[in-house]
KOLLO-225191 format. One line per field, with one value per residue (C-alpha): x, y, z; residue in three letters. Coordinates in steps of 0.5 Angstrom, whole numbers, plus 500, padded with zeros to 3 digits. Layout:
<pts>
east <- c(X / ...)
north <- c(Y / ...)
up <- c(Z / ...)
r <- c(ALA / ...)
</pts>
This chain:
<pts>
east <- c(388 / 388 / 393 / 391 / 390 / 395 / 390 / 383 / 379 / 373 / 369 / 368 / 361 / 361 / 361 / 356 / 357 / 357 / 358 / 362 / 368 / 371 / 374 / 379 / 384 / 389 / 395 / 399 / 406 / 409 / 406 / 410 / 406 / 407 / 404 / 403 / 404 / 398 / 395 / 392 / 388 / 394 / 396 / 402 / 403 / 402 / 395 / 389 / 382 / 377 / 372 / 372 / 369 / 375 / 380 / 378 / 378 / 385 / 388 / 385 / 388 / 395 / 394 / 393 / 400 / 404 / 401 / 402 / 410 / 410 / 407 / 400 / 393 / 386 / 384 / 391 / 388 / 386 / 387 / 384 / 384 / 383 / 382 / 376 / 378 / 370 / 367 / 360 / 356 / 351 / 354 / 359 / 361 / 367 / 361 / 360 / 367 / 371 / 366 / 367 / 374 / 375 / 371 / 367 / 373 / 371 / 378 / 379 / 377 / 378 / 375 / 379 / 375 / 381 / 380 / 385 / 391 / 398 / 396 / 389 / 386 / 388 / 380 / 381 / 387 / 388 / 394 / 393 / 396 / 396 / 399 / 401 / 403 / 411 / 411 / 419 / 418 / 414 / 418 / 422 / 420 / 424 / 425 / 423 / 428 / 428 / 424 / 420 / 413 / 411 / 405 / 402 / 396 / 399 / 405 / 407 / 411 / 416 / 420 / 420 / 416 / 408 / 410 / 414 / 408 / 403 / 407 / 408 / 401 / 398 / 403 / 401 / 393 / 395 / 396 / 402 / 405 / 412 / 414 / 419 / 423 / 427 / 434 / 438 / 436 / 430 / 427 / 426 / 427 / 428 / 436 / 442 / 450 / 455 / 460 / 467 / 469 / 463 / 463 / 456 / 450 / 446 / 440 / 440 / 433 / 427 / 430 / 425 / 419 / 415 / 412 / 407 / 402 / 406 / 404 / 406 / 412 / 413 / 411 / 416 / 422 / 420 / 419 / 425 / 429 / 432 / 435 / 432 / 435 / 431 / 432 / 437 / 433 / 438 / 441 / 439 / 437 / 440 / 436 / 442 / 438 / 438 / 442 / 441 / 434 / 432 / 429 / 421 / 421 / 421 / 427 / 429 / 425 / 422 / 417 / 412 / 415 / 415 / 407 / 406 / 410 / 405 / 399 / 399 / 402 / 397 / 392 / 395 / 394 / 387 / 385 / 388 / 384 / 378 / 380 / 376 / 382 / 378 / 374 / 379 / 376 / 370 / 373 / 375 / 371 / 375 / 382 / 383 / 384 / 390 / 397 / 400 / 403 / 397 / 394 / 399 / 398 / 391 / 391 / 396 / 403 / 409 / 415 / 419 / 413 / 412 / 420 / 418 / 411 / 416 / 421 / 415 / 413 / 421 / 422 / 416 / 415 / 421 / 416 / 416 / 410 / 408 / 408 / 404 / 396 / 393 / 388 / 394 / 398 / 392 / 390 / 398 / 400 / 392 / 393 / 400 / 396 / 397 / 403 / 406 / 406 / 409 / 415 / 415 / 422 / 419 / 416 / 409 / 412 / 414 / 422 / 422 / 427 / 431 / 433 / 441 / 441 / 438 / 431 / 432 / 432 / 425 / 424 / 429 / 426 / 420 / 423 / 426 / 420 / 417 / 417 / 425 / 425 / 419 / 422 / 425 / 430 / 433 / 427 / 423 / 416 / 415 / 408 / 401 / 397 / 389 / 384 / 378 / 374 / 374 / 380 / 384 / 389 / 387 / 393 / 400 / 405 / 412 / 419 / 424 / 427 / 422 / 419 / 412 / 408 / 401 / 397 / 389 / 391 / 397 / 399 / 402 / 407 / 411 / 410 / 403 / 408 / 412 / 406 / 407 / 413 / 410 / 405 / 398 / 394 / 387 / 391 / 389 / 383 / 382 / 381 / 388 / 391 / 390 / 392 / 398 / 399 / 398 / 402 / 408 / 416 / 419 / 427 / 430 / 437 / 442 / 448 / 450 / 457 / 461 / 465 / 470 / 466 / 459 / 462 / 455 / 454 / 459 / 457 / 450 / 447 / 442 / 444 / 438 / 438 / 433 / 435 / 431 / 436 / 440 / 443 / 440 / 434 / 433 / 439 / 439 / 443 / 443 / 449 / 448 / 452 / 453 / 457 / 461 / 459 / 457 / 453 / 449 / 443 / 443 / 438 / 436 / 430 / 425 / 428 / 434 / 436 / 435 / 440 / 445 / 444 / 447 / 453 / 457 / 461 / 460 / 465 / 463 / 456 / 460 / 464 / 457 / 454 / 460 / 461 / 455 / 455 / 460 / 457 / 452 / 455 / 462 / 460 / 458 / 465 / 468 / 469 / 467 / 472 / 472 / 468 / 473 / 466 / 461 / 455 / 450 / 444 / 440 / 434 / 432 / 438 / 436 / 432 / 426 / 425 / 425 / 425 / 422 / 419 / 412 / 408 / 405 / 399 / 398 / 392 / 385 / 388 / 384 / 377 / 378 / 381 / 384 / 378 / 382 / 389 / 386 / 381 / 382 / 382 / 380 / 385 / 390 / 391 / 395 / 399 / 404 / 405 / 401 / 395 / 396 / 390 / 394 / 402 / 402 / 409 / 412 / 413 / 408 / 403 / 407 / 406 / 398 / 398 / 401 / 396 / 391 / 392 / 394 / 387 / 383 / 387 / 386 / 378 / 377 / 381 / 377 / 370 / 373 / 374 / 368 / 363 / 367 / 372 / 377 / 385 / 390 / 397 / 401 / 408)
north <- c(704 / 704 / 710 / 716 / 716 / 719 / 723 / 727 / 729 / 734 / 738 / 745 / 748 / 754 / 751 / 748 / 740 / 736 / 729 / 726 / 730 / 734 / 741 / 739 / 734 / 736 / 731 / 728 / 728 / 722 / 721 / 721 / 725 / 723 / 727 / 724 / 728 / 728 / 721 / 721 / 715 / 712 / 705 / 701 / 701 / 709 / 707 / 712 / 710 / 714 / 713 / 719 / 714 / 708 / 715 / 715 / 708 / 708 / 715 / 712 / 704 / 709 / 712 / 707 / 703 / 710 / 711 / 702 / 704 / 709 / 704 / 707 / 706 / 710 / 708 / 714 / 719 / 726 / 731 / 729 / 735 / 733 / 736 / 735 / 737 / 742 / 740 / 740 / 739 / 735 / 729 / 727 / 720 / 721 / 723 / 715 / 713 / 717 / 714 / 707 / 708 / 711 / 705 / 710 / 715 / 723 / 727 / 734 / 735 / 741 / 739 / 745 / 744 / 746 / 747 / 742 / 737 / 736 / 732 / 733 / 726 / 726 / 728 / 726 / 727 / 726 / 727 / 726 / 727 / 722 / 721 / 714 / 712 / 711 / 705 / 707 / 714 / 711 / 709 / 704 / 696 / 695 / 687 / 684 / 679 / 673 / 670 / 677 / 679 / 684 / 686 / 689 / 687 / 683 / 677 / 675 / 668 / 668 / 674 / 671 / 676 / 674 / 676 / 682 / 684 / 683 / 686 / 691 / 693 / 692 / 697 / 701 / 701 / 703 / 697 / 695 / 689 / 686 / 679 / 673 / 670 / 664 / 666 / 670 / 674 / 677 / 673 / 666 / 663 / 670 / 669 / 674 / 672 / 676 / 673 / 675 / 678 / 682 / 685 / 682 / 678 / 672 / 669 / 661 / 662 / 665 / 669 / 671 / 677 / 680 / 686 / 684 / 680 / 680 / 687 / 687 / 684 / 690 / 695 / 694 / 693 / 701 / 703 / 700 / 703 / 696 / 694 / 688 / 684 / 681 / 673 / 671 / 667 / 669 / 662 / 655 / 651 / 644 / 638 / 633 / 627 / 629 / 636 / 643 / 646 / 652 / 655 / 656 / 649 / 642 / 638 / 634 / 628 / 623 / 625 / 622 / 623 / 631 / 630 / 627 / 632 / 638 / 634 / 632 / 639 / 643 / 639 / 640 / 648 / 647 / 644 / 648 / 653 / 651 / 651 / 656 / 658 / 660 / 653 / 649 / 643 / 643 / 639 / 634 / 628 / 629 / 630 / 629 / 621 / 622 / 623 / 628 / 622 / 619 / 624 / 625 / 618 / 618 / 623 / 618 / 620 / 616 / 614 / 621 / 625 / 623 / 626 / 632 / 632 / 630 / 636 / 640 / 638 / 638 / 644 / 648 / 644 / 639 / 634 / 628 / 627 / 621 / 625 / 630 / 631 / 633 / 638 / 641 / 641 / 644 / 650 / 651 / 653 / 656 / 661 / 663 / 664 / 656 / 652 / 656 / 662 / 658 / 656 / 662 / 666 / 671 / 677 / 676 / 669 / 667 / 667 / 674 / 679 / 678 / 683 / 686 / 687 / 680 / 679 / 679 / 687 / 686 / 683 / 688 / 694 / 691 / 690 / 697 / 700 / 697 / 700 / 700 / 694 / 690 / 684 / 680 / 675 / 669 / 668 / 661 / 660 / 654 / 655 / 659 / 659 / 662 / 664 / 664 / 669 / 676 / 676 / 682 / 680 / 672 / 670 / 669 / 667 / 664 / 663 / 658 / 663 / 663 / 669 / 670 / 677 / 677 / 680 / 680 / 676 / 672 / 671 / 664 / 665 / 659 / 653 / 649 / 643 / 647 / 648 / 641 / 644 / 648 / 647 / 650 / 650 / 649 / 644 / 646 / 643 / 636 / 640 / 644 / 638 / 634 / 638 / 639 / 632 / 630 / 637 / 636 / 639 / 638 / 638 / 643 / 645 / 650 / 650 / 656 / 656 / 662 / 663 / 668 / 669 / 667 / 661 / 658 / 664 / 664 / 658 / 660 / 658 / 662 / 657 / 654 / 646 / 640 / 633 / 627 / 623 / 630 / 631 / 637 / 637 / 645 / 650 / 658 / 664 / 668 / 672 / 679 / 682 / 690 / 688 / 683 / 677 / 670 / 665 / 659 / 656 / 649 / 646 / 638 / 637 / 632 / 625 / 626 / 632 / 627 / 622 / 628 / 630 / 623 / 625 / 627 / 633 / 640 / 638 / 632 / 635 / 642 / 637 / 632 / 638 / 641 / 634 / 634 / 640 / 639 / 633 / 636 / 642 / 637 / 635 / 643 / 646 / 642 / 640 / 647 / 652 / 650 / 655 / 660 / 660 / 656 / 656 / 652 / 651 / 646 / 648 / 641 / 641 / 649 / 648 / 653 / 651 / 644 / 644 / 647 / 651 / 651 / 646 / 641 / 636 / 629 / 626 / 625 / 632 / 638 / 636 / 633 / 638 / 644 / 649 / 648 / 652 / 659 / 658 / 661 / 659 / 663 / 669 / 665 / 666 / 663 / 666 / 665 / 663 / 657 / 660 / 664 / 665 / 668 / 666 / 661 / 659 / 665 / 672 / 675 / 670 / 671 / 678 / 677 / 673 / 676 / 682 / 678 / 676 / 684 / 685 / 679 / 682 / 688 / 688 / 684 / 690 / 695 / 691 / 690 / 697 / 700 / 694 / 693 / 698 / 693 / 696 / 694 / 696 / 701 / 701)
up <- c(705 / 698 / 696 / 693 / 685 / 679 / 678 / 680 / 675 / 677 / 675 / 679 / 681 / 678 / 671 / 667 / 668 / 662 / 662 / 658 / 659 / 666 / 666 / 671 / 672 / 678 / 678 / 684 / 687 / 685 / 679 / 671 / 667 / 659 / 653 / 646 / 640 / 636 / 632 / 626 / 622 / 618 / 618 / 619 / 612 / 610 / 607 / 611 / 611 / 605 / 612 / 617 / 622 / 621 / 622 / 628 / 630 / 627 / 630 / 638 / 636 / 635 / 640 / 644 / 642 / 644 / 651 / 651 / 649 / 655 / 659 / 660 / 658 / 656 / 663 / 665 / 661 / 664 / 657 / 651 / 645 / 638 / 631 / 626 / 619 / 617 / 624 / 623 / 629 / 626 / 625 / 630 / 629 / 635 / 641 / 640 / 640 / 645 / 651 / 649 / 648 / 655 / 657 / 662 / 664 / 663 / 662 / 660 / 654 / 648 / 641 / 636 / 629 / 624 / 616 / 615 / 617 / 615 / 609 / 605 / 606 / 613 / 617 / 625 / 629 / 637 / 643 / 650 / 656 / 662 / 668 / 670 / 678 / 679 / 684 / 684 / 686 / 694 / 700 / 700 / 702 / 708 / 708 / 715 / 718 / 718 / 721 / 722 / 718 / 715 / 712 / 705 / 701 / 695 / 695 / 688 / 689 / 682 / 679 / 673 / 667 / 670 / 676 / 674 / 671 / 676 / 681 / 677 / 676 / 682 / 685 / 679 / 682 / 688 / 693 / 696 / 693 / 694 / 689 / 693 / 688 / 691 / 685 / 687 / 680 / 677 / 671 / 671 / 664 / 661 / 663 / 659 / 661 / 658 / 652 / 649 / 655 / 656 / 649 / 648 / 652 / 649 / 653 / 655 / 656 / 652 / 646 / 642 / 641 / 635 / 633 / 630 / 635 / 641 / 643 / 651 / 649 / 643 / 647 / 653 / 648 / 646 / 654 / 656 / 650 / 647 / 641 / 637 / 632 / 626 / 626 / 620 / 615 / 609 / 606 / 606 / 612 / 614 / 615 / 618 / 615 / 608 / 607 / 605 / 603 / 603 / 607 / 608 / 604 / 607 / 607 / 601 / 603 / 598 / 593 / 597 / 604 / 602 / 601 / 606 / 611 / 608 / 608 / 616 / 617 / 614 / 616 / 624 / 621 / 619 / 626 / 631 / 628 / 630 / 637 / 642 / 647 / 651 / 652 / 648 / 652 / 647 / 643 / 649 / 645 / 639 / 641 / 647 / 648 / 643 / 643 / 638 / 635 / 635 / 632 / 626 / 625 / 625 / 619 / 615 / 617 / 615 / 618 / 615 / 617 / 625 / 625 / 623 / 627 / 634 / 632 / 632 / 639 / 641 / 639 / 642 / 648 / 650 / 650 / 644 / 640 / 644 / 650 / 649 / 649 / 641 / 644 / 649 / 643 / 638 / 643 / 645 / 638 / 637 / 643 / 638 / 631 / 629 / 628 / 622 / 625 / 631 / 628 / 623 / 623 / 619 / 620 / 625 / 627 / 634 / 632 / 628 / 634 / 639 / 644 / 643 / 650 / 652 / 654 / 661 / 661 / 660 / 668 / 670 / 667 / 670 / 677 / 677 / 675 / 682 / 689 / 692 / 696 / 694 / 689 / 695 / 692 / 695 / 698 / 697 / 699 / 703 / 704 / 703 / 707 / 708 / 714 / 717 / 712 / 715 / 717 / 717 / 712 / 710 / 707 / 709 / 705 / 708 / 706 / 707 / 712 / 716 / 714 / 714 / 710 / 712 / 705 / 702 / 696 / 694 / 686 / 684 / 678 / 678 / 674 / 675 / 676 / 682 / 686 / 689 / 692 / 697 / 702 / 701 / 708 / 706 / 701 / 693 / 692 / 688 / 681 / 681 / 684 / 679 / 674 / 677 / 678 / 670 / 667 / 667 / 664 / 659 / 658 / 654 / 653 / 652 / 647 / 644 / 640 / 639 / 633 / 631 / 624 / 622 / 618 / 615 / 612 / 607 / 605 / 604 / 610 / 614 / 621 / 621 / 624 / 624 / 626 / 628 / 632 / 636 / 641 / 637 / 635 / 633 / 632 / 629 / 628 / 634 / 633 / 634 / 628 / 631 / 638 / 633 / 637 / 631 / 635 / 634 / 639 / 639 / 642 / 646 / 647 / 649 / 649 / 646 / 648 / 655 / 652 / 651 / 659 / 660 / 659 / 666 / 665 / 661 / 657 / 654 / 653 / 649 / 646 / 643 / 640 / 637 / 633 / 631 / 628 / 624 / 622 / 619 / 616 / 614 / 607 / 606 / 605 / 611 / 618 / 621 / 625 / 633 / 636 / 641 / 647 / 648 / 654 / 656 / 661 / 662 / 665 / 667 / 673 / 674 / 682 / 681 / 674 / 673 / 666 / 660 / 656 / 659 / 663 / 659 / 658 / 657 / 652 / 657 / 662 / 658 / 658 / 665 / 668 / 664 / 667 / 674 / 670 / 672 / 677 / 683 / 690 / 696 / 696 / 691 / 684 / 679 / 673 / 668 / 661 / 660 / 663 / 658 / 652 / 647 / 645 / 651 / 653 / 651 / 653 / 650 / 655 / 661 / 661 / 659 / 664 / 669 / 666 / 668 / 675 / 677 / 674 / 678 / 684 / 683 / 682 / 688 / 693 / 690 / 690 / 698 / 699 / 697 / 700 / 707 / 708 / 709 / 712 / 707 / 708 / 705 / 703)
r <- c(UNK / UNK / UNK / UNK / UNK / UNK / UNK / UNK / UNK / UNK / UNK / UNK / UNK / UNK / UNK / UNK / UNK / UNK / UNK / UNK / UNK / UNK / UNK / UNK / UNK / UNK / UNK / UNK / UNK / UNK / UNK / UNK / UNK / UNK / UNK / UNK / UNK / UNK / UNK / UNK / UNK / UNK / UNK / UNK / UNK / UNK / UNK / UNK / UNK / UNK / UNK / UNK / UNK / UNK / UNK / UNK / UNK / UNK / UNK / UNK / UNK / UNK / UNK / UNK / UNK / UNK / UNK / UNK / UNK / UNK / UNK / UNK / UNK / UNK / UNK / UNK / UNK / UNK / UNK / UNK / UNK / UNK / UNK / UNK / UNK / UNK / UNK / UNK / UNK / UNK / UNK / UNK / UNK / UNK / UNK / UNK / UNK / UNK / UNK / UNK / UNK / UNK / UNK / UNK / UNK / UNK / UNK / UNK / UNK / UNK / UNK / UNK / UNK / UNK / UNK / UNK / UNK / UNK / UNK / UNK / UNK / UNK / UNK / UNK / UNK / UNK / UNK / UNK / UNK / UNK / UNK / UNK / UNK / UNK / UNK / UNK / UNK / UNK / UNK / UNK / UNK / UNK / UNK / UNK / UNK / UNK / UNK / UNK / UNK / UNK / UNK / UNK / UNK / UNK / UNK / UNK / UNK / UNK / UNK / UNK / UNK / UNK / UNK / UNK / UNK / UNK / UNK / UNK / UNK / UNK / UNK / UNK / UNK / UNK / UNK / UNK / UNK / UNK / UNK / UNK / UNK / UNK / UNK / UNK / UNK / UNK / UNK / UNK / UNK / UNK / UNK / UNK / UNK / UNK / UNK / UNK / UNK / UNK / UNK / UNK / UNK / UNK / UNK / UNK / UNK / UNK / UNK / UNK / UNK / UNK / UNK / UNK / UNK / UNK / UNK / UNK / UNK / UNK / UNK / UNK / UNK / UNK / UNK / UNK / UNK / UNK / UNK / UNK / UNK / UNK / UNK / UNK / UNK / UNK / UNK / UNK / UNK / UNK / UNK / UNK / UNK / UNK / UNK / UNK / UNK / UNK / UNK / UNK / UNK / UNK / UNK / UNK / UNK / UNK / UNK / UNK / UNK / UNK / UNK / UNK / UNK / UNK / UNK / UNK / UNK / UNK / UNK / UNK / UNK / UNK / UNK / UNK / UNK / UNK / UNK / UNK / UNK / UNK / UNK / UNK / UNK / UNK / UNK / UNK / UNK / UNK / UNK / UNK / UNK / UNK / UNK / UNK / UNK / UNK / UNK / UNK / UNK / UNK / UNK / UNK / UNK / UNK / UNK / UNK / UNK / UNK / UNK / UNK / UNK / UNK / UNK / UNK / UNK / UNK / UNK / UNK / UNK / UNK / UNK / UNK / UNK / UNK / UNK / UNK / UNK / UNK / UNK / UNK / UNK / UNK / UNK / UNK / UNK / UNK / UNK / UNK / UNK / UNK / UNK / UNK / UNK / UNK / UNK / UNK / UNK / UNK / UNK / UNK / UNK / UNK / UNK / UNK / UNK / UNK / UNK / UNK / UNK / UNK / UNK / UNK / UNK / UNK / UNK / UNK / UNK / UNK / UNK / UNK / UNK / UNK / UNK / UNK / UNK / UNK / UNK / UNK / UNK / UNK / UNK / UNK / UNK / UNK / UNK / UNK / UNK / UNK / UNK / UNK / UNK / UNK / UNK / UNK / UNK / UNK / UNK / UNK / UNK / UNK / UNK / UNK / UNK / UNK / UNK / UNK / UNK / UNK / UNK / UNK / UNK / UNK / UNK / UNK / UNK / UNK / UNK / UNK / UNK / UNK / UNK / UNK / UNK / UNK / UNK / UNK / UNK / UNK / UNK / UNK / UNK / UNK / UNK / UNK / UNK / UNK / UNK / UNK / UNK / UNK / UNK / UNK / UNK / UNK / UNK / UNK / UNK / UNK / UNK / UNK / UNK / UNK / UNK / UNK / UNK / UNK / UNK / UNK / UNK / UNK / UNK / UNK / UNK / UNK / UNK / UNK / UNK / UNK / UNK / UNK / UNK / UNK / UNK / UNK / UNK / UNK / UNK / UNK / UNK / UNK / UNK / UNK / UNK / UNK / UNK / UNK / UNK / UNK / UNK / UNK / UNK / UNK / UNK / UNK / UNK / UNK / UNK / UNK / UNK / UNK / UNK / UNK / UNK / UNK / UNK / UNK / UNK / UNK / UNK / UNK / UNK / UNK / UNK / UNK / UNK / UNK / UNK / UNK / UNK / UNK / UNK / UNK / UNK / UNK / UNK / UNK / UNK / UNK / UNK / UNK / UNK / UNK / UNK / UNK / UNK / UNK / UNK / UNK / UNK / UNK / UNK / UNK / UNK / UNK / UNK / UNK / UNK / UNK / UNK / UNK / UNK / UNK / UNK / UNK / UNK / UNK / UNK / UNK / UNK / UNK / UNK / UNK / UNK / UNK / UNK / UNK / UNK / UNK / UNK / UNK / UNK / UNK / UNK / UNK / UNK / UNK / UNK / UNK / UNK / UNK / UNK / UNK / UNK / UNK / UNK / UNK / UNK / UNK / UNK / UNK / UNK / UNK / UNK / UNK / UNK / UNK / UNK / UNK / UNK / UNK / UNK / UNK / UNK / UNK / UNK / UNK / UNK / UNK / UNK / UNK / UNK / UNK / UNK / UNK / UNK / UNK / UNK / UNK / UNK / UNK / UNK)
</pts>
């Protein structure tokens, strides 16, 4: 069965029952209790809204944002105690609220009327305590052997950040869960290495956060104690076709050309916005028959402007403009805001921080936090496979080694064109398999420079590259200033970055990106210094990834077949980033996704609990 919740909350017989709230709640062993200080209505800008009503929603959205940090939510509640400035009991706007903000739970509760808070305009104030499952704190996984079997309620296949999370959550529930991972890592493309002699780590995977709209992602960096890093924009960018600009604006182009840039650009802004991410193939009659580049030339893009257009795709997706669909890409760069705040390195863009410790603390504080045991690596699926219905324990997943773990439900979170590499028995039906045909990888390369100074910045650059030929096509500052490490990430991408990869030696490629450095930056002060370390990673020549950054449609593949990306299939369900609905292909969405599919899960095994009682094992 199901273990024992963190909590139970109750009311005893010899007290007056009220039902809104429970008198007692009793916590269990093996639980982290966290308490909150008290939240009051204030924004993030120090402002307090004049309302007594907004107070309170603001003070509950505060609150939610600390229990989040601590890696909680209002469902993890079980004491409530606030403060009303001059309580009268005749209006009382939080007797609405609080329900609906609880979504049903009924805590312990204590209401303290007070004549005053800590500052005049302040009217609403709320702290709570709430108890959170340890999924470390339970008895070891013990791995079986090879060739054994072993059972629980819930594979994940992929230990990359989707499937972290969703491991991570349904353990959280109460269900036994372990996630199989065929690197002998924790992480997927979120990958830190060290630099100068371990003095400093740089990622040559996903990099980057904000803390604005990417909340998971905020919220992990404060659960997890890591330092961020703001994104250097300070000084002028390069275009290595027409030199120094500066940054915000677009490069030096001709008049006409630099017009044109804007106007495809914004007309870009202006579509995405009326995409529903939700049913983005609403729009299939509109967009979907075209290419992105068919699409900008459509809306009148010159020579110049389709350049610029083929960075973008490039940059976000490793794909050139004539390779990806004007639908995937108008909801792809929707789900993240739209195209601007995309590409923005600023505040609320999808480049403002990065992490000083690397991002893949973020995958292994997930792991960490997870049973003992229960992230196997090493361990490649070759096949998922599924039983007559009623069966005790309907799925099975099998590894290469011969290992076979029974389960209720499986979560897929590798790549939508990986499933093709493992056998699923009842086979995938047409609809996904179709889409898993028609979505493919693009090519994304990492050449991260070291110096032993940060040379552009005395010459008034920020880092900042954009090059229609490569082998670079996008480069920024990625230096981490405190551990005295200057770097900059140069990425190939897309078909240049194809042509780069034809070189055969590490060496060669290091040397093709280096040279073009000083290319750009030569007539800026001078052939730039050598750099004393340079790392590189292709993602492409990576076995389990294949490529980069997320899976990607062609032109006439949403309408046909875009609801199939997260239908599931009997016990089966799928994940990752590009199922995302919010910041597809970053972080953010692969963490959302992966709350997504625990959620679906965990849903399923509570309705099973309480209609059929069915056995499910425990770790």
């Amino acid at each position: 069965m199901r273990s024992e919740p963190a909590s139970r909350l109750l009311s005893p017989g010899e007290v007056v029952p009220d039902p809104t709230y429970s008198h007692v709640a009793s916590i269990r062993p093996g639980v982290r209790v966290i308490h909150t200080a008290g939240q009051v209505g204030t924004r993030i800008d120090g402002t307090v809204p004049s309302s007594y009503v907004d107070q309170i929603h603001q003070a509950l959205a505060n609150l939610e944002a600390c229990l989040a940090a601590a890696g909680a939510s209002q469902r993890d509640v079980v004491k409530l105690t606030y403060y009303i400035v001059n309580y009268d009991p005749k209006n009382r706007p939080h007797a609405e609220i609080l329900p609906k903000w609880l979504g049903g739970l009924k805590p312990a509760t204590t209401l303290v009327p007070v004549p005053a808070l800590a500052k005049p305009e302040l009217l609403f104030e709320v702290e709570a305590v709430a108890a959170v499952r340890d999924p470390a704190g339970l008895l070891p996984f013990v791995r079986p052997p090879r060739g054994g079997v072993a059972m629980v309620d819930v594979v994940v296949v992929g230990a990359g950040l989707s499937g972290l999370q969703a491991g991570y959550d349904v353990q959280k529930a109460g269900f036994s869960c372990v996630v199989v991972e065929a690197r002998d890592r924790v992480g997927g493309k979120t990958w830190t290495v060290p630099v100068n002699g371990g003095k400093g780590a740089m990622d040559v995977g996903a990099a980057w956060i904000n803390s604005v709209n990417q909340s998971r992602m905020w919220a992990l960096a404060q659960r997890f104690g890591l330092e961020t890093v703001e994104q250097n924009v300070r000084g002028d960018a390069m275009s290595h076709e027409v030199g120094r600009f500066s940054y915000g604006a677009l490069p030096k182009f001709s008049k006409a050309d630099q017009d044109n840039v804007a106007l495809v650009r914004d007309k870009f802004e202006e579509l995405c916005h009326t995409i529903d991410i939700r049913a983005p193939w609403l729009h299939s009659a509109s967009f979907d028959g075209q290419t992105v580049a068919e699409l900008a030339l459509a809306l009148g893009a010159t020579p110049t402007t389709l350049s610029t257009v083929t960075v973008w795709t490039r940059a976000m997706l490793g794909k050139d403009a004539h390779e990806v669909g004007a639908l995937f890409f108008l909801d792809y760069v929707k789900s993240g805001g739209g195209l601007l705040l995309m590409r923005s390195d600023t505040y609320a863009g999808g480049q403002h921080l990065r992490i000083r410790q690397g991002t893949q603390s973020f995958s292994k504080g997930l792991a960490a936090a997870m049973t003992s045991g229960s992230v196997l690596l090493s361990a490649p699926v070759r096949k998922i496979s599924q039983f007559a219905h009623g069966s005790v324990m309907p799925c099975a997943v099998t590894t290469k080694d011969g290992t076979s773990i029974l389960c209720r439900k499986v979560i897929v979170s590798v790549p939508t064109p990986l499933y093709s590499d493992i056998e699923f028995a009842p086979t995938l039906p047409d609809s996904k398999a179709q889409l898993v045909s028609k979505t493919s990888l693009g090519f994304l390369s990492k050449v991260i420079l070291v110096y032993a100074q940060p040379w552009w910045r005395s010459r008034g650059f920020c880092g900042l590259v954009q090059s229609f030929s490569g082998p670079i096509s996008i480069a920024r500052d990625t230096s981490v200033d405190a551990d005295g490490i200057y770097a900059l990430t140069c990425f190939q991408v897309g078909q240049s970055g194809i042509l780069w990869s034809k070189l055969p030696t590490r060496e060669e490629r290091i040397a093709a990106v280096v040279k073009h450095i000083g290319e750009i930056y030569a007539a800026e002060g001078g052939p730039p210094p050598a750099p004393v370390e340079a790392l590189i990673q292709v993602w492409n020549e990576e076995e389990w990834s294949k490529g980069g950054p997320s899976p990607v449609m062609g032109p006439g593949t949403m309408e046909a077949h875009g609801e199939a990306l997260r239908e599931v299939f009997g016990g089966v369900h799928f994940v990752g980033t590009e199922t995302s609905f919010e910041w597809k292909g970053y972080m953010e969405g692969a963490v959302r996704s992966g709350e997504r599919g625990a959620a679906e899960v965990i849903a399923a095994l509570e309705q099973g609990d309480k209609s059929k009682g069915v056995f499910m094992a425990k770790l």
